[in-house]
N, C-alpha and C positions, 0 to 999 in steps of 0.2 A: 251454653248448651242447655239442652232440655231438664237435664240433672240436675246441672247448678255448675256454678264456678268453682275454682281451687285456688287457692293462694297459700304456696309453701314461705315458711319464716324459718329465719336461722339461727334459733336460740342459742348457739355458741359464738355467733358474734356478738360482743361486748359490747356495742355499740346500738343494739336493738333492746328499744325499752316499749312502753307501755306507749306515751306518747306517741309514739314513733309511727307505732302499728295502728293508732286509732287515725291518726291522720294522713297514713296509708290509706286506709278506707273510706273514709270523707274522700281523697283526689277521686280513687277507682270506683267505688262504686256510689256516691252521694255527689256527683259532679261537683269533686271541691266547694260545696255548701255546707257548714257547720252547722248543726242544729243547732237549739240553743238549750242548753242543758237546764233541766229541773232542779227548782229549790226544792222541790219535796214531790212525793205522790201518795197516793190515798192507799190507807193502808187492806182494802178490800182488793186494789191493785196488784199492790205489792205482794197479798199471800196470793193472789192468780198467777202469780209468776214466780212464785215461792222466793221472793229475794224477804232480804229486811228490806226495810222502805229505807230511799237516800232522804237525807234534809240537808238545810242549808250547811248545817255543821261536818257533811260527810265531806272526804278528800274530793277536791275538784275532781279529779280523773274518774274516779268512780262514776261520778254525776254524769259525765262527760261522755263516759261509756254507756248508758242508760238511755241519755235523748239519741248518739248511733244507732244504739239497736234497735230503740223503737222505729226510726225513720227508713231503719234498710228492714223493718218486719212490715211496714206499712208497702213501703214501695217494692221489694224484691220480687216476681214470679217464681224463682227457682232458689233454695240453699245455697249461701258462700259454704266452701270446708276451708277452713283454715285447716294447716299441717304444719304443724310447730314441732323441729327439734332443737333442743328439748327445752323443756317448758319452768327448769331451772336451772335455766343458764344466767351468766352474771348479771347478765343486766335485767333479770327477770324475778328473781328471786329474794322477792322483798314480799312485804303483807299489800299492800295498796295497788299493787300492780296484780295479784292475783285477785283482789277482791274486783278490783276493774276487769278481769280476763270473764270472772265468773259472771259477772252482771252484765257484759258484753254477751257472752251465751243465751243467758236465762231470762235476758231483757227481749230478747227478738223474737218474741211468741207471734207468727203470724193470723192471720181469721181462721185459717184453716184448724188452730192448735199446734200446729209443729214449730220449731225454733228453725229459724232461718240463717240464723249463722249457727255452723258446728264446728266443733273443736275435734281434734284426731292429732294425740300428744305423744310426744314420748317422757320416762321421765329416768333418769340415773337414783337418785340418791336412794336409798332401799327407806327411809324413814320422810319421804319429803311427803305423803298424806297429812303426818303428825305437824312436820316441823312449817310446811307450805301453808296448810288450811286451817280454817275454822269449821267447825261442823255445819256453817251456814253456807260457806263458802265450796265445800264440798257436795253438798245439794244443789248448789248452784249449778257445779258444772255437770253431774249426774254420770259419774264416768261410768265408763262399761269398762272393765278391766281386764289386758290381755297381756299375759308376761310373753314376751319377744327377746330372748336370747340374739346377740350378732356373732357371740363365739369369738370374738376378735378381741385383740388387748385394748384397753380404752385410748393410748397413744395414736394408732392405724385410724378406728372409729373417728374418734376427733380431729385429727390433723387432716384426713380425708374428707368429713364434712365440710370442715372450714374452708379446703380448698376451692371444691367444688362451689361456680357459679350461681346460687340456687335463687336466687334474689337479686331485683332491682326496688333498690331507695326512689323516693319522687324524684331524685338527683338524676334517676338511672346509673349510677355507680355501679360495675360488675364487682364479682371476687372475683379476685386472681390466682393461680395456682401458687403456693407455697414453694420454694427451694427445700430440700431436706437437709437446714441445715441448723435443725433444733426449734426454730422458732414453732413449727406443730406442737413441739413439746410445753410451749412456753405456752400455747392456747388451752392445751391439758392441763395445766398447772391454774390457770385463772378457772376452771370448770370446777376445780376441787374448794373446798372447805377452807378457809384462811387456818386454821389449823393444825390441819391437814396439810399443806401446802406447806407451812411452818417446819414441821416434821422431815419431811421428803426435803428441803430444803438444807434443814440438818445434816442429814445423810449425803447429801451433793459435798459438800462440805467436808464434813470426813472421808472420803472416798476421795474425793480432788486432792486433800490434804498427802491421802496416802498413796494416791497414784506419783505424786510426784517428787514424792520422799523415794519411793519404790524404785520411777524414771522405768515403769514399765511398757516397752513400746511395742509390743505386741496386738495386734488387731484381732480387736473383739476378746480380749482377754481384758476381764475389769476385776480392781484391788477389791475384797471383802470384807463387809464391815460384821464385828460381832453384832449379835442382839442387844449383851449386854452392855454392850459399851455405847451402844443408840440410844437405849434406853435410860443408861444413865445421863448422857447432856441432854435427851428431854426430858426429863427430872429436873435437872439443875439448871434449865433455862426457863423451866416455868411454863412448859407445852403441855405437860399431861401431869395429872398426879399420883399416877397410880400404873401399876403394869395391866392391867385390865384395859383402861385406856389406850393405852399405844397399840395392844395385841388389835383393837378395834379398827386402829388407821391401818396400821399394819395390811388388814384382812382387806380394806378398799383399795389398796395399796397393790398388792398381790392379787387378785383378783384380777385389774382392769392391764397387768401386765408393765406395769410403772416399775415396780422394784421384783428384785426376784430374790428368791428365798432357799438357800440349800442348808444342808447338814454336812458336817464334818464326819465324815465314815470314823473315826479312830475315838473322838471323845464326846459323835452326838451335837456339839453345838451348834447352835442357830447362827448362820451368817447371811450377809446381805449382798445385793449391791442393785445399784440402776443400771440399765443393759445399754450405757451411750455412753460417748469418748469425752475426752477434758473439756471440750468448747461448749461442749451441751452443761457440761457439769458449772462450767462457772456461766454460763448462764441465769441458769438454774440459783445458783448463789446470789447474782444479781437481782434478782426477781423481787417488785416488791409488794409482800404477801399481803400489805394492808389494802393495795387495789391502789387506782387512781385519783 
């Protein structure tokens, strides 16, 4: 179209990396021809495009991402928009792969002066500016910033993205619709923080432990974990060191609707629990937080 093309990505699939997306774009829009990536560019270049300049010593992919852009800024009449959710998802959320996302951007300055590939991101983590970028790498992408609320607990948001179709690989591989039978949940859990994950892992654990000590088989009625009793085996496993710490997962935690948090009307205390049955719980136990 006269506008320009779209290509939505599905940064919660685990399976979508850096690679992946750059030689998406070589088949679709670079008639499967790979440019041949720069040992280096002149650094009069480089500040016209406000990147740092790559050299031979920069990560291939970076490199790699730099002669794309230049060649879809050369040949494009119209903007690609990329639409990425979201844009720290696991297999995304390394330094190399952002610094390649950025120079993919900031590399496709067309004649005209506009950038020919654009980014339109979402992003979760409330600190991922800090912990994603460099100050070089955030010029890069030049975001325009818009907080977008979905009001939804992050289990429904995720399990629902990942269902949905929204991408075809070179493969053409569709997604398939999800069973509701936790595995959503186990996609929320790879989305989260290995720490994090650790934590919520915890609490599956004690909770499964006491439901079945309990043998309560009431539907949608789940066993309650104290605060402090959470808080002390992640203490004594070496998750957090401190109660400030955990209030912090805690609050990601509660927030995207993962655990849920009440008081004891009679003495005030903090109790827990995850709002799913035994099969999601030991699930959940099985998961393993170090990744792949």
């Amino acid at each position: 179209p006269q506008e320009g093309d779209v290509l939505t990505l599905d940064g919660f699939d685990r399976t979508i990396n850096i690679e992946e997306i750059l030689t998406t774009l070589v088949h679709l829009y670079l008639g499967g021809h790979e440019p041949r990536p720069r040992s280096s560019i002149s650094r009069e270049k480089a500040l016209s495009l406000g990147i740092a300049p790559p050299t031979q010593g920069s990560p291939a992919v970076v490199r790699r991402a730099l002669a794309i852009a230049e060649r879809m800024a050369a040949t494009r009449p119209a903007p690609l928009y990329l639409v990425l959710h979201n844009i720290d998802g696991v297999g995304l959320r390394y330094r190399h792969t952002q610094d390649a996302l950025a120079i993919l951007i900031a590399g496709s300055i067309g004649k005209g002066g506009s950038r020919m590939i654009r980014l339109a991101s979402s992003v979760d983590h409330v600190n991922a500016s800090g912990m994603l970028w460099t100050t070089q790498t955030r010029a890069c992408f030049a975001w325009i910033w818009k907080e977008v609320h979905t009001y939804r607990p992050c289990f429904e948001e995720v399990r629902l993205g990942c269902d949905a179709p929204v991408r075809k690989t070179r493969y053409g591989a569709q997604g398939r619709s999800l069973p509701d039978d936790g595995m959503g949940f186990m996609r929320v859990l790879r989305s989260l923080g290995p720490r994090n994950a650790e934590c919520l892992q915890l609490l599956a654990k004690l909770q499964l432990k006491l439901s079945r000590t309990n043998k309560q088989g009431k539907k949608n009625v789940y066993p309650t974990i104290g605060y402090s009793d959470w808080k002390a085996n992640c203490i004594r496993k070496m998750l957090v060191g401190d109660d400030t710490s955990l209030r912090l997962i805690l609050n990601e935690l509660t927030d995207h609707g993962i655990v849920v948090e009440k008081r004891d009307h009679q003495d005030g205390t903090k109790h827990l629990y995850i709002p799913h049955p035994d099969k999601v719980l030991s699930q959940i136990c099985k998961f393993d937080t170090k990744g792949d």
